[in-house]
N, C-alpha and C positions, 0 to 999 in steps of 0.2 A: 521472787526468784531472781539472779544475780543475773545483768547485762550479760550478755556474751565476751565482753571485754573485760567486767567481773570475775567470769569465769576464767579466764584467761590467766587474768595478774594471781587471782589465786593460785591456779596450779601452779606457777614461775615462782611463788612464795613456797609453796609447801614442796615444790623442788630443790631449791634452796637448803630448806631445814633440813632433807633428805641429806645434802652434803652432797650431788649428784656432781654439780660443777668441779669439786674438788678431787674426783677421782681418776686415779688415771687408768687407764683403758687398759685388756689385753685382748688382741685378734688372734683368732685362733683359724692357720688356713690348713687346706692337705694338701698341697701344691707338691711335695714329697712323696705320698703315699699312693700306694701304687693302688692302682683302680680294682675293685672288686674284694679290698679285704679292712679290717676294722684298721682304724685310726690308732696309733701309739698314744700312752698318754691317759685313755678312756678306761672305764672298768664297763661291760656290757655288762645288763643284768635284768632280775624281770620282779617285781614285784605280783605276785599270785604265781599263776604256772604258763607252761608255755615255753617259747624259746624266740628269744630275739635277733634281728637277724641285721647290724649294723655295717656298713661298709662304705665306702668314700669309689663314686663316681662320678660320671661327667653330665652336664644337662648345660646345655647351649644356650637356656636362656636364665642362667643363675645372675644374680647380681654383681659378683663378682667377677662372673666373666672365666671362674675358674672350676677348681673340684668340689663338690658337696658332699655332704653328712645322707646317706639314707636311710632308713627304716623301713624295713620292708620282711620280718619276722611277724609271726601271729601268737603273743600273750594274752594274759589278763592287760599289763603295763609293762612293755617293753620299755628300761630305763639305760642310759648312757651318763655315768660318774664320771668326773676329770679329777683325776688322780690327784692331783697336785695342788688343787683347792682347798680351803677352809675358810669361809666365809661368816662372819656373824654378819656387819651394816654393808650394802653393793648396791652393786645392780648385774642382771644380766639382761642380754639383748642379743635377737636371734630373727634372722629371715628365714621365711620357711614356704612352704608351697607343697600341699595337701594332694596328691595324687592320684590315691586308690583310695579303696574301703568301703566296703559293703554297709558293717557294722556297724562301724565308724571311720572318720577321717578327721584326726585330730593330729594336732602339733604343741607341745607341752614346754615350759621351762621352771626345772629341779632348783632350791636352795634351800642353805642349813640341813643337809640332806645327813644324817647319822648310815644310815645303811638304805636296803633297797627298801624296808619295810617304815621308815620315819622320814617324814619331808616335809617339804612345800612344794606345791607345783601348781601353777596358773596354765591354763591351757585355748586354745582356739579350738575349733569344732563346723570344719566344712560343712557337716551333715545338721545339724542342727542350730547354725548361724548365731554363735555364743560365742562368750568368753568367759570361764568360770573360776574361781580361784581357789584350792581344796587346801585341805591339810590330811595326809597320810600315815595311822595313827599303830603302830601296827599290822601295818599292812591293809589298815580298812579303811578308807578313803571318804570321805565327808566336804559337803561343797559350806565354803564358811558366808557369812553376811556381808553385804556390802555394807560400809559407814553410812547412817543415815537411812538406812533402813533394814526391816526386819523380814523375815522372811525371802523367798525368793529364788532365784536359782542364776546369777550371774549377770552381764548384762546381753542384749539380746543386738548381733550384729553383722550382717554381714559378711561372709567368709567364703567367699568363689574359691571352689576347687580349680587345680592346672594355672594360679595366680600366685607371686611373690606377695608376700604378706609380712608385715615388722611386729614382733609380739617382745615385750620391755617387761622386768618387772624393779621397782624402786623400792629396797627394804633399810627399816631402820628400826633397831629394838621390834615393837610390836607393830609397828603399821609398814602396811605395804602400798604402793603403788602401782597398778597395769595399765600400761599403756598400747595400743592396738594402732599399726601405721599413723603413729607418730601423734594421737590425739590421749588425753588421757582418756581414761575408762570409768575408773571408779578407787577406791579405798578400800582397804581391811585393815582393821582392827585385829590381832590374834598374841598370844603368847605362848602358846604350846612349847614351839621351841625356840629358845629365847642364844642357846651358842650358835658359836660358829659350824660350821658343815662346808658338805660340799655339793655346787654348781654343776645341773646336768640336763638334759634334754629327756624327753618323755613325749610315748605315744602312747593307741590304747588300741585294743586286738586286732583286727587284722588294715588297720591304717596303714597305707604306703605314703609316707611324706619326707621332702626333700630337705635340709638346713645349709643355711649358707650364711655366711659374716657373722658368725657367733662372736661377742665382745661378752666382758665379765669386768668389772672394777670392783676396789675393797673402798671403805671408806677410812680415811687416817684422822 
């Protein structure tokens, strides 16, 4: 098994090949949008049934110090599109903080996304202390393998609910990268959908969770 410093220079390496350093950033704030209605820019939407219920409010202890992203509708997957994306190689990065949910209490991050029923989406899970990374196949949702091993169901981690939490993901071609407050996580290997899409946010039935400093890069 590799040193902990091992581990380290690896991941800076396969960062690297990701082309992560070379992308340039976009912040996405609601400092504009007026409290209690959806964000301009977003397409709301729901993969299964349901109704989602998106809006930009205030919470005192955001990271930013500003207005957030909420979810607080009950679907199968409550999803939020940014319009103006088409992403094939990126990254997106999103602070999030888990707040309700009986069901569940999850925080999701969308790419290569074709519509509400084809995607990717890696997510955290207060209720069951994971991070798991699916692919979205019409509409039917399937959790994929991590690199290096077979079987299994994500990796198993820590996720205090009413807590700011950083959830990353690093795609290029077929592999992907999560990373979970700022450590990496694990690898996938997938090819399903191999163009561009677009970058979005995702919960799952009756989860109330908050998003805050959403960033997106393309890679050139």
């Amino acid at each position: 098994m590799p040193h902990p410093q091992q581990r380290m220079a690896i991941a800076a390496v396969t960062l690297l090949l990701l082309g992560v350093n070379d992308m340039p950033s976009h912040a996405i704030g609601f400092e504009n949008t007026q409290i209690g209605v959806a964000p301009a820019g977003w397409t709301a939407t729901v993969t299964g049934s349901g109704d989602a219920r998106w809006t930009v409010e205030t919470d005192a202890t955001a990271p930013s110090k500003s207005k957030v992203l909420k979810q607080s509708g009950r679907a199968t997957y409550p999803l939020l599109l940014k319009d103006d994306t088409n992403i094939k190689d990126g990254f997106v990065e999103v602070k999030f903080k888990a707040v309700a949910g009986s069901q569940d209490r999850a925080a999701g991050i969308v790419w290569r996304a074709k519509d509400a029923n084809n995607y990717y989406v890696t997510r955290a899970n207060a209720l069951e202390d994971n991070v798991v990374l699916y692919k979205t196949v019409n509409g039917v949702r399937s959790p994929l393998d991590i690199v290096g091993r077979k079987g299994g169901y994500g990796i198993n981690i820590k996720v205090p609910s009413n807590d700011w939490h950083t959830l990353r993901v690093d795609f290029k071609a077929s592999h992907f990268i999560v990373s979970f407050n700022g450590k990496q996580l694990f690898e996938v290997e997938d090819s399903t959908f191999g163009d561009a899409g677009k970058v979005g946010l995702w919960t799952k039935a009756d989860s109330v969770t908050l998003f805050d400093q959403i960033t997106y890069g393309e890679a050139k």
